[in-house]
Short mmCIF file of the C-alpha atoms (twelve columns), coordinates in Angstrom:
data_MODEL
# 
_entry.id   MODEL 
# 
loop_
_atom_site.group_PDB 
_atom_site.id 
_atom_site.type_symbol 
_atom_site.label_atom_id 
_atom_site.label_alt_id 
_atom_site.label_comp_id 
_atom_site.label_asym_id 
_atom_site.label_seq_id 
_atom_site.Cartn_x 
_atom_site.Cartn_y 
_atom_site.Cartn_z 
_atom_site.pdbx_PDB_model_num 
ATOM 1   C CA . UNK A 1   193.615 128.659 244.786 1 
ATOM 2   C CA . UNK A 2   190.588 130.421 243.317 1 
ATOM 3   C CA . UNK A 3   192.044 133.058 241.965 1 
ATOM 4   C CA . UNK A 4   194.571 130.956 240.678 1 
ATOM 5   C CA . UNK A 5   192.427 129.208 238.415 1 
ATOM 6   C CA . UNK A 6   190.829 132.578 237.676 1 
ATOM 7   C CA . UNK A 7   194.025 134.604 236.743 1 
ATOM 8   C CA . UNK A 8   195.105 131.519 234.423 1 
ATOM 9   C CA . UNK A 9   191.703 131.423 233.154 1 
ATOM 10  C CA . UNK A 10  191.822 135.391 231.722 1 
ATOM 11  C CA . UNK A 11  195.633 134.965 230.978 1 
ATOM 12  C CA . UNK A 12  194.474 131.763 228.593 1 
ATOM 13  C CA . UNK A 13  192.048 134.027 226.323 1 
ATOM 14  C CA . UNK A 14  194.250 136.724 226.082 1 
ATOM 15  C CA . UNK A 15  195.301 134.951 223.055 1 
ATOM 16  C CA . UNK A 16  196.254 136.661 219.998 1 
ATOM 17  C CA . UNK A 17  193.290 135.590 217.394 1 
ATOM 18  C CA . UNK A 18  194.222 133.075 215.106 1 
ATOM 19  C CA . UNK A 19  191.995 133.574 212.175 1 
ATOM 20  C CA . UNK A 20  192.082 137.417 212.159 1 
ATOM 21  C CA . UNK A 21  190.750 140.129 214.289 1 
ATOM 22  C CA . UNK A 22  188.879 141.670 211.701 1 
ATOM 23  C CA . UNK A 23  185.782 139.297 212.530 1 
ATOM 24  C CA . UNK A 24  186.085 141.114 216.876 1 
ATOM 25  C CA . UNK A 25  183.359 143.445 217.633 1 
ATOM 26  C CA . UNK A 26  183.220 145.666 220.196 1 
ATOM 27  C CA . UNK A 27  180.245 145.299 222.463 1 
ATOM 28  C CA . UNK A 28  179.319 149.178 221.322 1 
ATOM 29  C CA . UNK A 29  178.421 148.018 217.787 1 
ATOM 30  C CA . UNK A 30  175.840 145.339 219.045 1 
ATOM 31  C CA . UNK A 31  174.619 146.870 222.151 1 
ATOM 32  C CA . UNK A 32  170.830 148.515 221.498 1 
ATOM 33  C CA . UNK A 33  170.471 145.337 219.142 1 
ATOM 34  C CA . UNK A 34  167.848 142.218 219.524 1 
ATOM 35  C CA . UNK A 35  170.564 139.568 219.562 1 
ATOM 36  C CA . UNK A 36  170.789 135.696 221.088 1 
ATOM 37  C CA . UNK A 37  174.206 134.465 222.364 1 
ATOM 38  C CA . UNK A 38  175.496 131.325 221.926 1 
ATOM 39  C CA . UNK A 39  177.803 129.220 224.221 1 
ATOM 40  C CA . UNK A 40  180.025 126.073 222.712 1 
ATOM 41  C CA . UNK A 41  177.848 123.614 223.610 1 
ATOM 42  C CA . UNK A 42  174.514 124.094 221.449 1 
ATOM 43  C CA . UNK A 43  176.645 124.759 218.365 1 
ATOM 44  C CA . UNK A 44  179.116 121.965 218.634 1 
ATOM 45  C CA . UNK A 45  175.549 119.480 218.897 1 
ATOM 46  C CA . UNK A 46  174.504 121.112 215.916 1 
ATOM 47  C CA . UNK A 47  177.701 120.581 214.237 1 
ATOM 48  C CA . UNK A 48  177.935 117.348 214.973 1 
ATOM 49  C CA . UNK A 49  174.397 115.978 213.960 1 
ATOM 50  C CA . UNK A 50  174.662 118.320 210.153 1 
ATOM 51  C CA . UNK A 51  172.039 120.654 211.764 1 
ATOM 52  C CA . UNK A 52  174.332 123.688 211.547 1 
ATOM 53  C CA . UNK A 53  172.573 124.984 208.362 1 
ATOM 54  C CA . UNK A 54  168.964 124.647 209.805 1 
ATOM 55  C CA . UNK A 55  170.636 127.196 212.425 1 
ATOM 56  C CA . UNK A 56  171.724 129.388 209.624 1 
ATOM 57  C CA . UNK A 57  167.957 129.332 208.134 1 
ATOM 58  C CA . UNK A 58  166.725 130.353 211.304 1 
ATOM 59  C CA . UNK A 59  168.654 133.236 211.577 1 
ATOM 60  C CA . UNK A 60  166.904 134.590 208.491 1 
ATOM 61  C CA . UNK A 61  163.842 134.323 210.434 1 
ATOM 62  C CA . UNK A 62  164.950 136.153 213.532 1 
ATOM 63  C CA . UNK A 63  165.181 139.806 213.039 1 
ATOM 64  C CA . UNK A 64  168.499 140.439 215.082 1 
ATOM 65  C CA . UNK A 65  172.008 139.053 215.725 1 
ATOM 66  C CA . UNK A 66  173.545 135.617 216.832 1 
ATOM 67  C CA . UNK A 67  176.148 136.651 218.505 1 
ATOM 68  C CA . UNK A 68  179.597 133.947 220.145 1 
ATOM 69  C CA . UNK A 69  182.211 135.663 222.514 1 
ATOM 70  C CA . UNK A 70  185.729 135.470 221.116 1 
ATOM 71  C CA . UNK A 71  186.564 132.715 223.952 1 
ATOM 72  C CA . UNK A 72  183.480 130.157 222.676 1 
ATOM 73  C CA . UNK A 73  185.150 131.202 219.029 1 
ATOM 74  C CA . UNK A 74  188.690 130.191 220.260 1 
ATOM 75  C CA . UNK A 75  186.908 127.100 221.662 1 
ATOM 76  C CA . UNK A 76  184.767 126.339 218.361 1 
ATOM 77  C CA . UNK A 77  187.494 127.147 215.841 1 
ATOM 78  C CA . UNK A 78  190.559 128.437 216.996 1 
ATOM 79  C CA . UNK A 79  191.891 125.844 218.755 1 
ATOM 80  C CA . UNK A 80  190.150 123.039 216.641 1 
ATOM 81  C CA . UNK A 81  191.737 124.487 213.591 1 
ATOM 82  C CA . UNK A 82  195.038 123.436 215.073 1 
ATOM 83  C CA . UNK A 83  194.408 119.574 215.533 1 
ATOM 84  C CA . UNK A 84  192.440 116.650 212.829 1 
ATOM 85  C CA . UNK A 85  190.218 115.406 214.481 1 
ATOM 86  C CA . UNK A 86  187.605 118.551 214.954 1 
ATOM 87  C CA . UNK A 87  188.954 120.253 212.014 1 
ATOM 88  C CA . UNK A 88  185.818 119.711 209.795 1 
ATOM 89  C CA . UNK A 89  183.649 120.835 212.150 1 
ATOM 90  C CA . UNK A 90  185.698 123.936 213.128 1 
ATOM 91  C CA . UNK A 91  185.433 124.965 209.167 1 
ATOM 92  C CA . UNK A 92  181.772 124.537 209.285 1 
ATOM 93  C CA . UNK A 93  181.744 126.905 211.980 1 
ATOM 94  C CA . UNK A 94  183.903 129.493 211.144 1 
ATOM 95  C CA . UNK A 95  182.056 129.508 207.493 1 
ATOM 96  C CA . UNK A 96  179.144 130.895 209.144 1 
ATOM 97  C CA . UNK A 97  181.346 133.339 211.046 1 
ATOM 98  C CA . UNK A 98  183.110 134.510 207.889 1 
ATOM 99  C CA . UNK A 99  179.050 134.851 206.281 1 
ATOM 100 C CA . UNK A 100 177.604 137.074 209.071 1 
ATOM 101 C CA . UNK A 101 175.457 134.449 210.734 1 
ATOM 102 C CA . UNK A 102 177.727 134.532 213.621 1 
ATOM 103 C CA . UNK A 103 178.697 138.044 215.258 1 
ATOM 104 C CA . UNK A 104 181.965 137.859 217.348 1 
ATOM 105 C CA . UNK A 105 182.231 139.625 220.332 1 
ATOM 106 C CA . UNK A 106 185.088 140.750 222.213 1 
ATOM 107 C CA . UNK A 107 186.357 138.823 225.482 1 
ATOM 108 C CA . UNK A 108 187.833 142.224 226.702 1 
ATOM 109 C CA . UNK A 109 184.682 143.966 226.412 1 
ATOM 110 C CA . UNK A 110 183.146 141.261 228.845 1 
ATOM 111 C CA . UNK A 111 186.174 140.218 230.701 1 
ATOM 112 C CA . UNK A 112 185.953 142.229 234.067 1 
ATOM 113 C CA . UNK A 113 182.375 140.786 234.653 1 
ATOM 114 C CA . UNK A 114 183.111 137.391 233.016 1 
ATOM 115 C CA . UNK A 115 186.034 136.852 235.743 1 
ATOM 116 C CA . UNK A 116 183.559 138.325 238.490 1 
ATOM 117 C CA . UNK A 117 181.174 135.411 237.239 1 
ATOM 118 C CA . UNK A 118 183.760 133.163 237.312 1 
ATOM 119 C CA . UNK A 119 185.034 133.598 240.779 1 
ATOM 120 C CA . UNK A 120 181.538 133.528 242.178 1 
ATOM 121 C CA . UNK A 121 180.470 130.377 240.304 1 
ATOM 122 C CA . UNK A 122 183.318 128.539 241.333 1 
ATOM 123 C CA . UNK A 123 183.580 129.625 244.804 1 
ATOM 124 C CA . UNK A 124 179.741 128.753 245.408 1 
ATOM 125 C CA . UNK A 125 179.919 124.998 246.278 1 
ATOM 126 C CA . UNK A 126 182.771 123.346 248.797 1 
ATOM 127 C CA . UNK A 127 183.317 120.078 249.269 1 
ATOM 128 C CA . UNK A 128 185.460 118.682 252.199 1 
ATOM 129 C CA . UNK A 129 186.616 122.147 253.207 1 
ATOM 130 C CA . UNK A 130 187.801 123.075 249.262 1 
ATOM 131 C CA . UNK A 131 185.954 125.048 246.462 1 
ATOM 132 C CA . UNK A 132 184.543 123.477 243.997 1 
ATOM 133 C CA . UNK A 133 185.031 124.151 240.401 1 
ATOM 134 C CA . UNK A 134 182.310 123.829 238.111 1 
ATOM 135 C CA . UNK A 135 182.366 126.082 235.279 1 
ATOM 136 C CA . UNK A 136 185.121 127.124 232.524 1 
ATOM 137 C CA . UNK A 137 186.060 130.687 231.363 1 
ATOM 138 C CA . UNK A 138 183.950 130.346 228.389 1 
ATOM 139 C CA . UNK A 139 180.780 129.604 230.009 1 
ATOM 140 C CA . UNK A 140 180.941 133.160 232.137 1 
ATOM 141 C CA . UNK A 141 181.753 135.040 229.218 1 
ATOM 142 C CA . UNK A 142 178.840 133.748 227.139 1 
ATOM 143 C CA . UNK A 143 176.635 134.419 230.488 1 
ATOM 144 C CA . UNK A 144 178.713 138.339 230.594 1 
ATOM 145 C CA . UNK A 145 177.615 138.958 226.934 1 
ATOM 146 C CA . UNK A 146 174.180 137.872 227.514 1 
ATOM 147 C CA . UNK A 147 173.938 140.032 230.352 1 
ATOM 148 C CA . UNK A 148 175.469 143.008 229.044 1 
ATOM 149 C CA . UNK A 149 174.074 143.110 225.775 1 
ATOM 150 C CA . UNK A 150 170.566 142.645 227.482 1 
ATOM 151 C CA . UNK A 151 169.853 139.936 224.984 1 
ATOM 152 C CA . UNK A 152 166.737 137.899 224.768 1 
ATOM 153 C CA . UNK A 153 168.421 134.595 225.353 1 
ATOM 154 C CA . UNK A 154 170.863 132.895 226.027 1 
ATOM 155 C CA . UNK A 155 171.644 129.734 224.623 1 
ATOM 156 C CA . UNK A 156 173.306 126.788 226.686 1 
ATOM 157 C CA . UNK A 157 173.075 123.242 226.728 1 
ATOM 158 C CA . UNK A 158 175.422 122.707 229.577 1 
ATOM 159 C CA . UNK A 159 173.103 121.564 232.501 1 
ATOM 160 C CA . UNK A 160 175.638 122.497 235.207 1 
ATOM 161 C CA . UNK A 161 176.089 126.030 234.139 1 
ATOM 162 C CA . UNK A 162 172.046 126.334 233.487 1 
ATOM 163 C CA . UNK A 163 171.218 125.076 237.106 1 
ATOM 164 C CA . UNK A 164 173.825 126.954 238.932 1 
ATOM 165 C CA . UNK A 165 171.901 129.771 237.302 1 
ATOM 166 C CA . UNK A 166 168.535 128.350 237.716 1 
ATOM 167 C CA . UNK A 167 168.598 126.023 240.600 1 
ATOM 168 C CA . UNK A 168 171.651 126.494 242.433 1 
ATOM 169 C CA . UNK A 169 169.905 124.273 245.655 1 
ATOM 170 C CA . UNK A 170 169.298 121.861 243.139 1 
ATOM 171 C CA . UNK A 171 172.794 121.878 241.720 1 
ATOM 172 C CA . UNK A 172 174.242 121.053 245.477 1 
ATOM 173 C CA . UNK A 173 172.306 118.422 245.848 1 
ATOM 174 C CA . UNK A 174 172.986 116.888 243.380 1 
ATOM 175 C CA . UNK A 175 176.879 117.359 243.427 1 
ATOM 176 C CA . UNK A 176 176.317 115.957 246.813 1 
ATOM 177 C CA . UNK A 177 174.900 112.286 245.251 1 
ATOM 178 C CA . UNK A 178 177.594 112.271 242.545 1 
ATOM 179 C CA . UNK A 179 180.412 113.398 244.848 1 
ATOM 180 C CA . UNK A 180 178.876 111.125 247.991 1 
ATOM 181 C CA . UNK A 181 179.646 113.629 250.551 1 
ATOM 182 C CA . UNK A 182 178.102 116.786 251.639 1 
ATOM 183 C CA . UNK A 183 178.239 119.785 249.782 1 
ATOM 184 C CA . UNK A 184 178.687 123.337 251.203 1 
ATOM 185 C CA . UNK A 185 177.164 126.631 249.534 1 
ATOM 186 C CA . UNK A 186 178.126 130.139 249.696 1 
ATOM 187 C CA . UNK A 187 174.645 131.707 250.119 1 
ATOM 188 C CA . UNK A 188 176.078 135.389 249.538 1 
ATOM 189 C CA . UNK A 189 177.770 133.958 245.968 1 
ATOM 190 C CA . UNK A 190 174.376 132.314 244.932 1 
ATOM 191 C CA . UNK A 191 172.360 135.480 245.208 1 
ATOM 192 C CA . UNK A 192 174.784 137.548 243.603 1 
ATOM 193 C CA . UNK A 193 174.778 135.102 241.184 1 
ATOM 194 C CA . UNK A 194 170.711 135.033 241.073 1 
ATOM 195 C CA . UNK A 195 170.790 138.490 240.607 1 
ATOM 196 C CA . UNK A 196 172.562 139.121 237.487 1 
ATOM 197 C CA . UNK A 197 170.499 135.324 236.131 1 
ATOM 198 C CA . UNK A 198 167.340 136.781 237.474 1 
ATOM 199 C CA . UNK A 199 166.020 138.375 233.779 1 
ATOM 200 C CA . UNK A 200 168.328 135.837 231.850 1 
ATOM 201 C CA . UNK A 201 166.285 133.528 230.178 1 
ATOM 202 C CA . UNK A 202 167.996 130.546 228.850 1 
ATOM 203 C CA . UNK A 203 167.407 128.628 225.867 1 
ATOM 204 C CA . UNK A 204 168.936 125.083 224.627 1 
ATOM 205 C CA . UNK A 205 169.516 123.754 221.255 1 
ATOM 206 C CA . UNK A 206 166.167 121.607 221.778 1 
ATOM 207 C CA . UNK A 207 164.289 124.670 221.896 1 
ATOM 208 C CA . UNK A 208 165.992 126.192 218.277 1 
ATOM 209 C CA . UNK A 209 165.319 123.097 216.969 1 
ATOM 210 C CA . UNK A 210 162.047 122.161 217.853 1 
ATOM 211 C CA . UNK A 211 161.363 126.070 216.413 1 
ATOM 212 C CA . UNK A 212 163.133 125.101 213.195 1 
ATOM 213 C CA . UNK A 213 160.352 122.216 212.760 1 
ATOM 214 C CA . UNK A 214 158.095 124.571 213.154 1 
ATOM 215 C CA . UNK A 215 158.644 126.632 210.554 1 
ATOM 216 C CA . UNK A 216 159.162 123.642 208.252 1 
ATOM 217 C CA . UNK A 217 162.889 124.086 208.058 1 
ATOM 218 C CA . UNK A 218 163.636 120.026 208.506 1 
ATOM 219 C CA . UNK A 219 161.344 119.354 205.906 1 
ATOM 220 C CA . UNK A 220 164.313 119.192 203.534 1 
ATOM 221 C CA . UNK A 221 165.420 115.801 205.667 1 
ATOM 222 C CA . UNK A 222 161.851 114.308 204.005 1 
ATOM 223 C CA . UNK A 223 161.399 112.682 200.601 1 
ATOM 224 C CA . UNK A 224 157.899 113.327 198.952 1 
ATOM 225 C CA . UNK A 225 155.275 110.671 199.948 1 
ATOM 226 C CA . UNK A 226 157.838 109.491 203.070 1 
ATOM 227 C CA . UNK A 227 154.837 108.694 204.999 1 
ATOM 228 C CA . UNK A 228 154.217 106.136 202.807 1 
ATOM 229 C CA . UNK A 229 157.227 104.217 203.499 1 
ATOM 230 C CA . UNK A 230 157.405 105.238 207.387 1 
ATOM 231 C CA . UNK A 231 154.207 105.837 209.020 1 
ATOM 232 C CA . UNK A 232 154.790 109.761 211.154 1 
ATOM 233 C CA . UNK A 233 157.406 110.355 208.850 1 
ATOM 234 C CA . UNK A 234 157.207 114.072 210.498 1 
ATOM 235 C CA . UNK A 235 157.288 112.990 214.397 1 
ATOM 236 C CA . UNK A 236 159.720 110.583 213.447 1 
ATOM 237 C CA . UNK A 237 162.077 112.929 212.251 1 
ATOM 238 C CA . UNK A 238 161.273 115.288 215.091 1 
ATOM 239 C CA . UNK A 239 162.093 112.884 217.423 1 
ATOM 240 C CA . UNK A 240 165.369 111.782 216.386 1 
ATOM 241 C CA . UNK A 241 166.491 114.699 215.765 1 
ATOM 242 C CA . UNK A 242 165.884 115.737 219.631 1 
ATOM 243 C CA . UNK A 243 167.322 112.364 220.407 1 
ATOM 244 C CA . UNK A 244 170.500 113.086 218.477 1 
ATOM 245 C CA . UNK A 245 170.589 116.558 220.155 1 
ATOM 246 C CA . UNK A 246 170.478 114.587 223.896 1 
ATOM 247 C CA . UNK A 247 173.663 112.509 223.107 1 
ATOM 248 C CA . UNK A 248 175.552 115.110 222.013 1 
ATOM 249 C CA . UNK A 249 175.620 116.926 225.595 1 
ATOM 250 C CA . UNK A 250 171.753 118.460 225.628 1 
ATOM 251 C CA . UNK A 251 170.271 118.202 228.655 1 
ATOM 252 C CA . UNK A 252 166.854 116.524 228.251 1 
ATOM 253 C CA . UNK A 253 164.805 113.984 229.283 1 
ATOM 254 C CA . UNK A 254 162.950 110.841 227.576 1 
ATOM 255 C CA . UNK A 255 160.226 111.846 228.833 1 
ATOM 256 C CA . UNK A 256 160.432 115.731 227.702 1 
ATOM 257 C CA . UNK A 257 161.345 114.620 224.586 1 
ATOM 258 C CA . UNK A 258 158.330 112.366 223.766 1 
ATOM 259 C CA . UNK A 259 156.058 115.775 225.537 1 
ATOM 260 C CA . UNK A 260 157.491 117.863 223.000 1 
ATOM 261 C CA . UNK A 261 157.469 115.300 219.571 1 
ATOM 262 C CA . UNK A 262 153.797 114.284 220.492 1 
ATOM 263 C CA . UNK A 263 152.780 118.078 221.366 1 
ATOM 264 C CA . UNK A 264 154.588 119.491 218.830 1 
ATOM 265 C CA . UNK A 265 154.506 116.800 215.640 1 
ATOM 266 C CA . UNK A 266 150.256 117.232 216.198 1 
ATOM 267 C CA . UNK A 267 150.272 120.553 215.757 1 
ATOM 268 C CA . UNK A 268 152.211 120.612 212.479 1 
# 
C-alpha cells in the first residue's frame, strides 16, 4: 500500500509544466548558493493576508536565493491557475516567480530522495496494524531541496511535517489523542529521518514576518501620527498580523504570539 501511494505520488508531478519550463532550474545552478526554501504553506498565508510583497522586500535584504520546488509551484500556481476560486492568488504568486524573487527548482533533481523521504515519513507511525499517512509529495520535496542544496532554512508552517522532523515522539502522541487509539512507530524510519533533519533548521512564516517588522517593512500598513488614533499603533499591527498568520494554517500559540509582539514591539 505504501508504495502505492508513493509511486502515484512521483507519477502525479511528473507533470508536463503548465506555465513554461523556462522558469526549471537545475539544482547545479543554485547549489554553492545561500538560499531559503519555501514549502506551500508559508506562501499561501502570505498570499492570503496581502503580505506577499513584504516577502518580496525581504528578499532584497537577504543576500541569496528563495528558492520553491517545481511540485510546491504546481501546488501554488499550476493547478490554481486552472480553477476561480485561487486564481488571484496563483497570479500573485507566479508574478514573483516570473520577477526572480522566486527560484524554481526541479522535482527530478530532488525526486529520488524526495520519494525516499516520503516512504519513510509515511511508514513511521501505524495505527491498528496499518501505516499511517501523514505527509504529501510536496512536503518531502521542499525538505529534499533544503537538504540538498544545504540551505540555511527551511521554511514550513505545516506543524505535522515540522514535528515529524523535530519531535517525532511528540508527533505519536499526539496522533494517538486525536486518533484515540495507540499509535505504533518505526524507530529505524525516525532516525533515518532525524538524520537527514538533524542540521535542518526550520523556519515559519511568523519568523519572516516578525523579521520584516523589524526592519520596518510593515510600516507602510501605518498612517503618520496612527498612535494618536490607536494607542501601540506598532504592537498592534504586529500582533494582528501574527494573528492573521495563525488562522491561515501557522502553527503558533496565543501565548507565543503575545511573547513575541510584547518582546519584539519594545524593542522597535
Amino acid at each position: 500500500m505504501a508504495e502505492d501511494t508513493t509511486a502515484k505520488a512521483a507519477a502525479r508531478h511528473s507533470h508536463e509544466y503548465f506555465i513554461g519550463p523556462g522558469y526549471v532550474k537545475k539544482l547545479g545552478e543554485l547549489a554553492g548558493s545561500k538560499t531559503l526554501v519555501f514549502d506551500t504553506g508559508p506562501l499561501i498565508s502570505l498570499t492570503t493576508n496581502n503580505l506577499l510583497s513584504t516577502l518580496e522586500r525581504l528578499k532584497e535584504h537577504y543576500n541569496g536565493k528563495f528558492v520553491i520546488p517545481e511540485s510546491v509551484k504546481d501546488e501554488l500556481v499550476d493547478e490554481p491557475l486552472r480553477t476561480k476560486k485561487f486564481m488571484f492568488e496563483a497570479m500573485q504568486i507566479q508574478r514573483l516567480i516570473s520577477a526572480g524573487v522566486f527560484e524554481v527548482l526541479e522535482d527530478n533533481d530532488t525526486k529520488e530522495l524526495t520519494l525516499e523521504l516520503l516512504h519513510m515519513a509515511n511508514n513511521s507511525f501505524a495505527a491498528k496494524g496499518k501505516a499511517i499517512q501523514i505527509v504529501q509529495y510536496g512536503e518531502m520535496a521542499a525538505v529534499a531541496a533544503a537538504k540538498l542544496l544545504e540551505s540555511e532554512a527551511l521554511v514550513m508552517d505545516e506543524r505535522i511535517t515540522r514535528e515529524l522532523l523535530e519531535h517525532p515522539r511528540h508527533l505519536a502522541e499526539m496522533m494517538g489523542k486525536r486518533l484515540h487509539t495507540s499509535v505504533r512507530t518505526d524507530e529505524s524510519n525516525i532516525a533515518l529521518l532525524g538524520s537527514y533533519a538533524s542540521n535542518l533548521k526550520i523556519l515559519r512564516s511568523v519568523e519572516l514576518v516578525t523579521a520584516s517588522f523589524e526592519l520596518g517593512l510593515l510600516d507602510r500598513y501605518l498612517a503618520t501620527g496612527e498612535e494618536k488614533a490607536i494607542p501601540e499603533a506598532r504592537k498592534k499591527l504586529l500582533e494582528s498580523v501574527l494573528w492573521g498568520l495563525k488562522m491561515n494554517g501557522c502553527a503558533i500559540s496565543s501565548s507565543e504570539i503575545e511573547q513575541i509582539t510584547n518582546t519584539v514591539a519594545r524593542q522597535a
